[in-house]
N, C-alpha and C positions, 0 to 999 in steps of 0.2 A: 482548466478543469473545474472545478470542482474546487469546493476550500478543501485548504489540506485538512487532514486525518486528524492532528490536534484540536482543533476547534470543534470537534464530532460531540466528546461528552460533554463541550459545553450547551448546545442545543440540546441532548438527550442524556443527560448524567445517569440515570439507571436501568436501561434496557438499550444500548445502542451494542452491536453486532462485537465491533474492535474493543469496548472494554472487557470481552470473555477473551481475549487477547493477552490479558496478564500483562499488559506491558507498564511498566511504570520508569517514570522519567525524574531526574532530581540534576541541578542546576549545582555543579562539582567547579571550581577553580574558573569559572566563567564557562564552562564546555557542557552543554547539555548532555548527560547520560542516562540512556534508559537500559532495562534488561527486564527480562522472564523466563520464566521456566518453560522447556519444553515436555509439552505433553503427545498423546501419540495423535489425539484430533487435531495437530498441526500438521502431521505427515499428507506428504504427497502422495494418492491413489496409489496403491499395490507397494510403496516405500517405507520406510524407516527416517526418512528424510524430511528436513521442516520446508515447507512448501517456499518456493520464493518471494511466492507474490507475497508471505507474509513477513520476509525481511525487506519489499519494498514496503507493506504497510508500515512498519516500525520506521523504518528510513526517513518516509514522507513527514510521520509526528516527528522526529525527534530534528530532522533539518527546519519544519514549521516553526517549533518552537524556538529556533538558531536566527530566524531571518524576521518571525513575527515584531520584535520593538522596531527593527529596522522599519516596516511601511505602515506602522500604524499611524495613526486608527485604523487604515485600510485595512483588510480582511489580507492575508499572502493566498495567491495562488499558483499552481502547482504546473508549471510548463511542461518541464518534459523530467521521466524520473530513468535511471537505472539499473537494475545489480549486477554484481557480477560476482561466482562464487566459484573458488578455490576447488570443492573438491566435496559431494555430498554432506551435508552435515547433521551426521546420525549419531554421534558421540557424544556431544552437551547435553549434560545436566541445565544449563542454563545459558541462554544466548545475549552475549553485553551489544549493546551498541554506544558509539561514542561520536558525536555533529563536530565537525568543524566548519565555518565559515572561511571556502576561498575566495569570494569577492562578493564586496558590498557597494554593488551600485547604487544610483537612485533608480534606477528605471528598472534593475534585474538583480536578485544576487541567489547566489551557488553556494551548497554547501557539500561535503562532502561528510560519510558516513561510513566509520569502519564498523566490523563484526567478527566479534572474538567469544570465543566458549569459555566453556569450565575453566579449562587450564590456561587461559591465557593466549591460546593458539588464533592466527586469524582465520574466519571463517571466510570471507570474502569485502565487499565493499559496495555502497551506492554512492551513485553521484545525482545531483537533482537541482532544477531551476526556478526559482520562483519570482513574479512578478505581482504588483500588488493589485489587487480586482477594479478592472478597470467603470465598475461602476462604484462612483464616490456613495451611494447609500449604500452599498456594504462594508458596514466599518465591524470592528472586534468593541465586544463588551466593555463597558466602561472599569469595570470591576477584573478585567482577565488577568493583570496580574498576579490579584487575590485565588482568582482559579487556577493560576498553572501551577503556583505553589502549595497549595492546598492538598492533604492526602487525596489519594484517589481508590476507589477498592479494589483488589485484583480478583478478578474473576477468573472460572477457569470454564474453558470449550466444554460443553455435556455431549458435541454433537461433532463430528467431522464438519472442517470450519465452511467446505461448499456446499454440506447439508443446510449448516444453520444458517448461511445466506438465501438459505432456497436458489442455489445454483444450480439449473440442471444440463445435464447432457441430449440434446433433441437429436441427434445423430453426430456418427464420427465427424467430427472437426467444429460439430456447431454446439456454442454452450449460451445459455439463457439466463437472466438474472431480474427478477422482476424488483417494482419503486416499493417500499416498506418502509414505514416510518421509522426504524432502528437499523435503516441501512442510509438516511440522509446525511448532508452535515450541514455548515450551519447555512447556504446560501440554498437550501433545502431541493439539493439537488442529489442527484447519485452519488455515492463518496467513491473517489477516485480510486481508494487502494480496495474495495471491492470490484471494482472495473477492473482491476490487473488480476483479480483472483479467476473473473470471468473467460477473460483472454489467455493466462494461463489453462485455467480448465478445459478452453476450445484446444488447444496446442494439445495438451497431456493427451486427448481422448485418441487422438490421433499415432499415442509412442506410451501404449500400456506399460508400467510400470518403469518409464523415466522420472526422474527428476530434472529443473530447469539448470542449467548451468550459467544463462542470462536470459535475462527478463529486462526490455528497454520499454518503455510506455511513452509516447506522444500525446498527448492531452489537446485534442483539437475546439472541442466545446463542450459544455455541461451536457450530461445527460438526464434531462429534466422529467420525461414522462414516464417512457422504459414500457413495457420491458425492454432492457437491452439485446442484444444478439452478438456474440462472438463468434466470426469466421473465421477457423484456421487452416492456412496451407501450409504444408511442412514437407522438404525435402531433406535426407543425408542429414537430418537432428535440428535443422535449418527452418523457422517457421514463421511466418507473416500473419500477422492478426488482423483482421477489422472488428472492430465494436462498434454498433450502430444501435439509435433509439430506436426501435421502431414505433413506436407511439408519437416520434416528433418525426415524422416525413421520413424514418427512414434514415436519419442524416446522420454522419459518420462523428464520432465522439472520441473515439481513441485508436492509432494506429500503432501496433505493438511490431516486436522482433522478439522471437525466443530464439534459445540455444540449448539440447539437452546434451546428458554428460554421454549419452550413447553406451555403448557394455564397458566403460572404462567405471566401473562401478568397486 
């Protein structure tokens, strides 16, 4: 894909998309943990519900930041990501996330990401694989250290979050995402956890006022030009995405799976 979502405000520290995202991250007993509040421009189309694709965005930063000393200097990038969530989450005042590393290869490693509310409760889980960019001139800042620990400002959404992507709906199943310099990250390509907002929004358009119950993202190649294009077929809650550049031949960038909760609401 795309470098992960962590490295986003270091190429764009004060206009990039994900830092209105509120998400902040801090380095607890060796275990990366991030949280934010949720606001209602998180919600999913016609819901109460925080959109999934933006607990894969939080997922992507906070396992990045879990696997990043592992390949450095390389840049980590983002193989294939998952969530999968328990049960609408319309109740939190504020949503934690918490990375664990389950293996650290040299060639691949896996983290795992729980998601728990206000009270403690879990909300659901990602899981996500990263491999380190397999071109050696994309390395991470000499200084990133210095930036992952460094405050960060928390911004907050002024806009429903696939307005302020300028994500739009071109017909039922097909959603649109055009290249904008505060939607890049650092290998100045499409950022990934906007791609899943994309491929979500193609899915939803299709199951008016769902929310996703799983969102799985396949990361096949950057999406360098764009606009992008998400195609969704959805059967019985059941939905296959393509995301494709179409400014680069067309060529296919992310192949998704959704799942909605259906009336078990």
């Amino acid at each position: 894909m795309t470098t992960i979502d962590s490295v986003q405000p270091v190429r764009h520290p004060d206009d990039h998309i994900l830092l209105e995202l509120g998400f902040g991250l801090d380095l607890v007993d060796g275990e990366w943990r991030g949280s934010a509040p949720v606001v209602p421009e998180m919600f999913a189309p016609g819901t109460r519900s925080v959109r999934t694709s933006i607990l894969a965005i939080w997922a992507d930063t906070a396992a990045g930041y879990t696997v990043m000393d592992r390949f450095a200097p390389r840049v980590p990038v983002t193989l294939d990501l998952e969530v999968q969530v328990f049960a609408p989450p319309r109740e939190s005042e504020t949503i934690h996330a918490a990375a664990r590393l389950v293996k650290a290869g040299q060639s691949v490693g896996v983290v795992e990401v729980e998601f728990t509310g206000s009270d403690g409760g879990r909300i659901g889980f990602a899981v996500t694989s990263f491999m380190a960019a397999p071109n050696p001139a994309v390395v991470m800042p000499p200084d990133l250290a210095d930036l992952r620990t460094r405050p960060r400002p928390r911004r907050r959404l002024s806009r429903p979050l696939a307005e302020r992507a300028r994500c739009e709906i071109r017909e039922p199943g097909v959603a649109t995402l055009p290249r904008a310099e505060d939607a890049l990250n650092a290998s100045n390509t499409i950022n990934g956890g906007l791609l899943a907002l994309t491929a979500e929004e193609a899915a939803l358009s299709l199951t008016p006022g769902e929310t996703l119950a799983s969102l799985a993202i396949r990361y096949l190649r950057p999406a360098r030009v764009g606009p992008v294009v998400a195609t969704a077929r959805v059967r019985g809650g059941l939905g296959r995405v393509e995301v494709r550049d179409s400014g680069a031949d067309d060529r296919l960038a992310v192949l998704a799976t959704t799942r909605t909760f259906g009336q078990a609401r």
